[in-house]
N, C-alpha and C positions, 0 to 999 in steps of 0.2 A: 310354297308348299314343298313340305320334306317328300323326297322318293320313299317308298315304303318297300318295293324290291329289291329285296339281297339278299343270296344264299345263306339260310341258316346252318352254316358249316364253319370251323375254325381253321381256315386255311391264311397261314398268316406268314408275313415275312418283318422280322425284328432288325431293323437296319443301326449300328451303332459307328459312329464316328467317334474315331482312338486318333489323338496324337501324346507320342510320350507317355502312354498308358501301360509300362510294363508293371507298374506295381496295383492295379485292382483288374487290368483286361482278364485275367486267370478266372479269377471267382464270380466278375460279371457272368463271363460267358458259362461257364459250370451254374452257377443259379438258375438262369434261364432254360438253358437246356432241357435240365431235372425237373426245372416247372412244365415245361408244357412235353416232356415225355412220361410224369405221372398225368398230365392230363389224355394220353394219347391222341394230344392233335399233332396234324399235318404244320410242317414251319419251318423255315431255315429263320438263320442268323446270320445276316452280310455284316463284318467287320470291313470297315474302310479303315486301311491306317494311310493318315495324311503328312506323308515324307517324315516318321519318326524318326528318330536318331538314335532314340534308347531300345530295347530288346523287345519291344511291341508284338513287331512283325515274327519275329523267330517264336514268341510264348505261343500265338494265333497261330500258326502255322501248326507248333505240336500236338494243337490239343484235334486238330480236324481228325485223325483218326479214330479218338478217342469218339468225338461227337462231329458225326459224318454231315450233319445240319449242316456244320459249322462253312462259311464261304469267305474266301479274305481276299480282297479287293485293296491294291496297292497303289498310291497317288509318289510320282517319283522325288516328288519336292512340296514342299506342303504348301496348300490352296486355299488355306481356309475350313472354319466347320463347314458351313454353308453348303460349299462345295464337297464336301465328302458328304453328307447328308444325300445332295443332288444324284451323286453316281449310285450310293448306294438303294438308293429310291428307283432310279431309272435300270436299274440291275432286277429286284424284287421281283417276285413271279404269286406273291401270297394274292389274295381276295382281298386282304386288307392290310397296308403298313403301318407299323409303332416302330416311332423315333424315340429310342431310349438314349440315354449320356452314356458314357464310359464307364460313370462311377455309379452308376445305379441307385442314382439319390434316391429316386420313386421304385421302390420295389417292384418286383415284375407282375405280383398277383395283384396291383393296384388296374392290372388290364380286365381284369372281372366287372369293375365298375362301366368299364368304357366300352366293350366289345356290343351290349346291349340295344345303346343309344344306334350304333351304325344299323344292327338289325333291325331295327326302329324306321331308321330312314334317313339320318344323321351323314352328312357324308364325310365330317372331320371330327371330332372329339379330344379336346386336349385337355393335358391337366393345370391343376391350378393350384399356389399358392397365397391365392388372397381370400377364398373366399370362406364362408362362415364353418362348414365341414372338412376345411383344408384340415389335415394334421402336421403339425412342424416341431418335431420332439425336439430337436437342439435349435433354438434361435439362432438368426443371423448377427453375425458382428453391427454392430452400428452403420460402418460404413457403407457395407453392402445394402441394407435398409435403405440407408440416404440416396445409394446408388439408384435403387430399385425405384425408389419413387420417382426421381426425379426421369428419369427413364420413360414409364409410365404413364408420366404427366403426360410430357411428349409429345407419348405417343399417340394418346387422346386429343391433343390439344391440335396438334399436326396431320393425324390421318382420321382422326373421330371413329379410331374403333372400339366398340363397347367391350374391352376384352381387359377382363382385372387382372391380368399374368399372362403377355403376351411369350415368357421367356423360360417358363417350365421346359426341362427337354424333355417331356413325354409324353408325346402327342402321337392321334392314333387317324388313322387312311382308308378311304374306300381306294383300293389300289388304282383306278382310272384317274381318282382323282389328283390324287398323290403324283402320278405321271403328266398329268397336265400342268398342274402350275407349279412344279420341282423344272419342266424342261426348259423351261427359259428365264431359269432362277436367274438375278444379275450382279446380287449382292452372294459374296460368297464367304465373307465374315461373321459375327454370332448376330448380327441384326437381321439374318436369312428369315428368321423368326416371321417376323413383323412382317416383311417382302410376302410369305407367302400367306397370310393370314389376310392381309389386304388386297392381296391379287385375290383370294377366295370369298371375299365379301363384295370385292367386283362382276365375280362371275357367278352371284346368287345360291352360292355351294351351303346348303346347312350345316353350322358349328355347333357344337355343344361342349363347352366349358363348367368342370366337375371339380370339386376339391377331391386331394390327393395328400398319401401322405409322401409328404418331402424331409433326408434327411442333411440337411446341412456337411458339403465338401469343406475340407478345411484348406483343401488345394486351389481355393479360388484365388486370384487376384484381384482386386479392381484399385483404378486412377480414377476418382471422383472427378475431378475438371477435366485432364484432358478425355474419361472417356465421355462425358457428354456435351463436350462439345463437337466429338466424334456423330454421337449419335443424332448431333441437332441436325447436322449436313447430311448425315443418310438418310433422316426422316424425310428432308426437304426431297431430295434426290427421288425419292419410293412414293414421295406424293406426287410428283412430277413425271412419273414413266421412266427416269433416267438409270 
Protein backbone atom coordinates (compact mmCIF):
# COMPACT_ATOMS: atom_id res chain seq x y z
CA UNK A 1 0.00 0.00 0.00
CA UNK A 2 1.13 3.46 -1.33
CA UNK A 3 1.78 6.19 1.71
CA UNK A 4 -0.84 8.81 1.06
CA UNK A 5 1.14 11.53 3.25
CA UNK A 6 3.03 14.32 1.70
CA UNK A 7 3.11 17.83 1.97
CA UNK A 8 1.10 19.30 -0.85
CA UNK A 9 3.86 21.98 -1.42
CA UNK A 10 6.50 22.27 -4.37
CA UNK A 11 9.61 22.22 -2.50
CA UNK A 12 11.81 20.62 -4.91
CA UNK A 13 15.60 20.13 -5.51
CA UNK A 14 16.47 19.49 -9.53
CA UNK A 15 19.86 17.50 -9.41
CA UNK A 16 21.61 17.30 -12.98
CA UNK A 17 24.83 15.58 -13.68
CA UNK A 18 27.27 17.51 -16.45
CA UNK A 19 30.33 15.97 -17.72
CA UNK A 20 31.79 18.07 -20.71
CA UNK A 21 28.41 19.84 -20.99
CA UNK A 22 29.70 23.41 -21.90
CA UNK A 23 27.83 23.45 -24.97
CA UNK A 24 23.78 22.93 -23.71
CA UNK A 25 24.68 23.33 -19.52
CA UNK A 26 23.78 27.40 -20.29
CA UNK A 27 20.24 26.90 -21.63
CA UNK A 28 19.49 23.82 -19.49
CA UNK A 29 19.92 25.59 -16.36
CA UNK A 30 18.28 29.01 -17.71
CA UNK A 31 14.93 26.72 -18.81
CA UNK A 32 14.50 25.39 -15.63
CA UNK A 33 15.19 28.15 -13.55
CA UNK A 34 12.36 30.43 -15.65
CA UNK A 35 10.01 27.43 -15.26
CA UNK A 36 9.74 27.09 -11.74
CA UNK A 37 10.31 31.04 -10.93
CA UNK A 38 7.13 31.82 -13.25
CA UNK A 39 5.68 29.07 -11.19
CA UNK A 40 6.91 30.76 -7.82
CA UNK A 41 8.02 27.50 -6.35
CA UNK A 42 10.56 26.95 -3.69
CA UNK A 43 13.87 24.85 -5.57
CA UNK A 44 17.31 24.86 -6.17
CA UNK A 45 19.24 23.22 -8.90
CA UNK A 46 22.59 21.18 -7.76
CA UNK A 47 24.90 20.93 -10.87
CA UNK A 48 27.38 18.08 -10.24
CA UNK A 49 30.23 18.63 -12.79
CA UNK A 50 32.00 15.15 -12.89
CA UNK A 51 35.91 16.00 -13.45
CA UNK A 52 34.94 18.13 -16.87
CA UNK A 53 37.81 19.31 -18.96
CA UNK A 54 35.75 21.47 -21.15
CA UNK A 55 34.36 25.11 -19.78
CA UNK A 56 31.34 23.29 -17.66
CA UNK A 57 32.41 24.27 -14.55
CA UNK A 58 33.36 28.18 -15.32
CA UNK A 59 29.58 28.54 -17.66
CA UNK A 60 27.83 27.00 -13.95
CA UNK A 61 29.86 28.95 -11.91
CA UNK A 62 28.69 32.49 -13.93
CA UNK A 63 25.32 31.91 -14.24
CA UNK A 64 24.87 31.52 -9.98
CA UNK A 65 24.60 35.09 -9.66
CA UNK A 66 22.29 35.54 -12.17
CA UNK A 67 20.20 32.44 -10.68
CA UNK A 68 20.96 32.39 -6.97
CA UNK A 69 19.08 28.68 -6.96
CA UNK A 70 21.75 27.75 -8.97
CA UNK A 71 24.43 25.21 -6.49
CA UNK A 72 27.60 23.54 -8.22
CA UNK A 73 29.10 20.67 -6.74
CA UNK A 74 32.52 19.65 -8.22
CA UNK A 75 33.87 15.90 -8.54
CA UNK A 76 37.84 16.44 -8.85
CA UNK A 77 38.27 13.57 -11.47
CA UNK A 78 35.40 12.03 -13.01
CA UNK A 79 33.26 9.08 -11.27
CA UNK A 80 30.85 8.30 -13.28
CA UNK A 81 27.12 9.48 -13.90
CA UNK A 82 25.92 7.33 -11.25
CA UNK A 83 28.10 8.75 -8.95
CA UNK A 84 27.34 12.38 -9.63
CA UNK A 85 23.79 11.65 -9.48
CA UNK A 86 24.55 10.00 -5.83
CA UNK A 87 26.33 13.45 -4.40
CA UNK A 88 23.97 15.43 -5.95
CA UNK A 89 20.96 13.53 -4.23
CA UNK A 90 22.65 13.14 -1.00
CA UNK A 91 23.49 17.12 -1.13
CA UNK A 92 19.42 18.10 -1.98
CA UNK A 93 17.40 19.59 0.71
CA UNK A 94 13.89 19.82 -1.65
CA UNK A 95 10.70 17.50 -0.37
CA UNK A 96 11.16 15.94 -3.50
CA UNK A 97 14.19 15.18 -6.17
CA UNK A 98 14.14 15.15 -10.22
CA UNK A 99 17.05 13.66 -11.95
CA UNK A 100 17.12 15.44 -15.03
CA UNK A 101 20.11 14.81 -18.02
CA UNK A 102 22.35 17.74 -19.08
CA UNK A 103 20.63 17.90 -22.31
CA UNK A 104 17.17 18.10 -21.21
CA UNK A 105 15.86 15.63 -23.58
CA UNK A 106 12.52 15.60 -21.35
CA UNK A 107 11.55 19.02 -20.92
CA UNK A 108 11.28 20.41 -17.60
CA UNK A 109 7.33 21.06 -17.53
CA UNK A 110 7.03 17.18 -18.32
CA UNK A 111 7.31 17.39 -14.10
CA UNK A 112 3.54 18.48 -14.23
CA UNK A 113 2.69 14.90 -14.96
CA UNK A 114 4.76 13.47 -12.26
CA UNK A 115 4.63 15.70 -9.23
CA UNK A 116 0.94 14.55 -8.74
CA UNK A 117 1.46 10.68 -8.45
CA UNK A 118 4.10 11.47 -5.30
CA UNK A 119 1.06 13.56 -3.78
CA UNK A 120 -0.91 10.65 -4.27
CA UNK A 121 1.41 8.36 -2.27
CA UNK A 122 3.90 7.37 -5.00
CA UNK A 123 7.26 7.49 -3.50
CA UNK A 124 9.31 7.24 -7.02
CA UNK A 125 7.84 8.42 -10.39
CA UNK A 126 9.90 8.02 -13.44
CA UNK A 127 9.65 8.83 -17.00
CA UNK A 128 9.27 6.71 -19.77
CA UNK A 129 9.93 6.11 -23.34
CA UNK A 130 8.08 3.02 -24.24
CA UNK A 131 5.02 3.33 -23.20
CA UNK A 132 1.72 3.96 -25.40
CA UNK A 133 1.56 8.11 -24.35
CA UNK A 134 5.34 8.44 -24.57
CA UNK A 135 5.98 11.26 -27.13
CA UNK A 136 9.35 10.93 -29.18
CA UNK A 137 9.22 13.56 -32.03
CA UNK A 138 12.75 12.59 -33.56
CA UNK A 139 13.19 8.81 -33.46
CA UNK A 140 16.20 6.91 -32.33
CA UNK A 141 18.91 5.98 -34.79
CA UNK A 142 18.54 2.18 -35.29
CA UNK A 143 21.31 1.27 -33.22
CA UNK A 144 20.47 2.80 -30.19
CA UNK A 145 16.94 1.07 -30.66
CA UNK A 146 18.84 -2.34 -30.96
CA UNK A 147 20.77 -1.02 -28.08
CA UNK A 148 17.80 -0.16 -26.01
CA UNK A 149 16.14 -3.47 -26.45
CA UNK A 150 18.61 -5.68 -25.97
CA UNK A 151 19.29 -3.68 -22.74
CA UNK A 152 15.90 -4.14 -21.60
CA UNK A 153 15.65 -7.62 -22.32
CA UNK A 154 18.20 -7.93 -19.69
CA UNK A 155 17.08 -6.35 -17.53
CA UNK A 156 13.82 -8.28 -17.29
CA UNK A 157 15.20 -11.45 -17.89
CA UNK A 158 17.90 -10.82 -15.15
CA UNK A 159 16.33 -8.85 -12.40
CA UNK A 160 12.35 -9.32 -13.45
CA UNK A 161 11.71 -5.72 -13.09
CA UNK A 162 8.41 -4.84 -14.76
CA UNK A 163 9.87 -1.39 -15.84
CA UNK A 164 9.53 -0.65 -19.92
CA UNK A 165 12.35 2.29 -19.60
CA UNK A 166 14.57 1.62 -16.88
CA UNK A 167 17.09 4.48 -18.48
CA UNK A 168 14.91 7.63 -19.16
CA UNK A 169 17.02 10.28 -17.17
CA UNK A 170 14.00 11.86 -15.67
CA UNK A 171 13.00 10.54 -12.75
CA UNK A 172 11.30 12.16 -9.92
CA UNK A 173 12.03 11.46 -5.50
CA UNK A 174 10.22 11.55 -2.21
CA UNK A 175 13.59 13.09 -0.90
CA UNK A 176 13.91 10.35 2.06
CA UNK A 177 13.56 8.11 -0.42
CA UNK A 178 16.04 9.31 -2.93
CA UNK A 179 18.60 9.48 0.19
CA UNK A 180 18.11 5.90 1.22
CA UNK A 181 18.81 4.00 -1.64
CA UNK A 182 21.22 6.87 -3.54
CA UNK A 183 23.54 6.22 -0.11
CA UNK A 184 24.95 3.12 -0.76
CA UNK A 185 24.74 3.44 -4.50
CA UNK A 186 27.65 0.77 -5.75
CA UNK A 187 27.46 1.05 -9.42
CA UNK A 188 28.51 4.53 -10.37
CA UNK A 189 28.28 4.19 -14.18
CA UNK A 190 25.00 4.80 -16.38
CA UNK A 191 23.64 1.22 -15.21
CA UNK A 192 22.99 3.36 -11.52
CA UNK A 193 19.68 3.40 -13.35
CA UNK A 194 18.71 -0.12 -12.74
CA UNK A 195 20.89 -0.44 -9.26
CA UNK A 196 18.46 1.78 -7.74
CA UNK A 197 15.27 0.96 -9.21
CA UNK A 198 15.89 -2.69 -7.99
CA UNK A 199 17.13 -1.74 -4.70
CA UNK A 200 13.48 0.26 -4.52
CA UNK A 201 11.50 -2.71 -5.49
CA UNK A 202 13.33 -4.64 -2.68
CA UNK A 203 12.43 -2.28 -0.23
CA UNK A 204 8.54 -2.12 -1.20
CA UNK A 205 8.93 1.74 -2.29
CA UNK A 206 5.79 2.55 -4.76
CA UNK A 207 6.87 3.41 -8.54
CA UNK A 208 4.93 4.96 -10.99
CA UNK A 209 6.11 4.87 -14.51
CA UNK A 210 4.42 7.67 -17.01
CA UNK A 211 5.02 8.32 -20.77
CA UNK A 212 7.06 11.38 -21.31
CA UNK A 213 7.86 13.39 -24.08
CA UNK A 214 11.61 12.59 -25.05
CA UNK A 215 13.68 14.36 -27.46
CA UNK A 216 16.34 12.57 -29.19
CA UNK A 217 20.47 13.64 -28.13
CA UNK A 218 22.42 13.39 -31.16
CA UNK A 219 25.44 13.42 -28.77
CA UNK A 220 25.00 9.91 -27.74
CA UNK A 221 27.34 7.17 -28.44
CA UNK A 222 26.65 3.72 -28.05
CA UNK A 223 29.12 0.08 -28.85
CA UNK A 224 26.37 -2.42 -29.38
CA UNK A 225 28.43 -5.72 -28.31
CA UNK A 226 30.99 -4.32 -26.10
CA UNK A 227 28.32 -2.33 -24.26
CA UNK A 228 26.05 -5.36 -23.61
CA UNK A 229 28.14 -7.32 -22.63
CA UNK A 230 29.01 -4.64 -20.20
CA UNK A 231 25.68 -4.69 -19.12
CA UNK A 232 25.19 -8.54 -18.89
CA UNK A 233 28.13 -8.59 -15.95
CA UNK A 234 26.50 -5.52 -14.03
CA UNK A 235 23.13 -7.04 -14.31
CA UNK A 236 24.55 -10.30 -12.80
CA UNK A 237 26.61 -8.14 -10.20
CA UNK A 238 22.94 -5.88 -9.01
CA UNK A 239 21.21 -9.37 -8.84
CA UNK A 240 23.73 -10.69 -6.61
CA UNK A 241 24.27 -7.51 -3.96
CA UNK A 242 27.65 -7.03 -5.49
Amino acid sequence: MCDNEFMETLELSVVIPAYNEEKRIQRTISKICEYFKDKNAAFEVIVVDDGSIDSTRKIVSSMINEFPNVKLIVHSKNAGKGAAVQTGVLAAKGKMVLVSDADLSTPISEIEKMEHFIFEGYDIVIGSRKLKDSVIPIPQPWHRKLSGWIFQFLVHQILRLSISDTQCGFKLFKLEVAKKIFSNLKHKGFIFDVEILFRATQLNYCIKEIGVIWMNSPYSTVRIFRDSIRMFIDLIKIRFGK
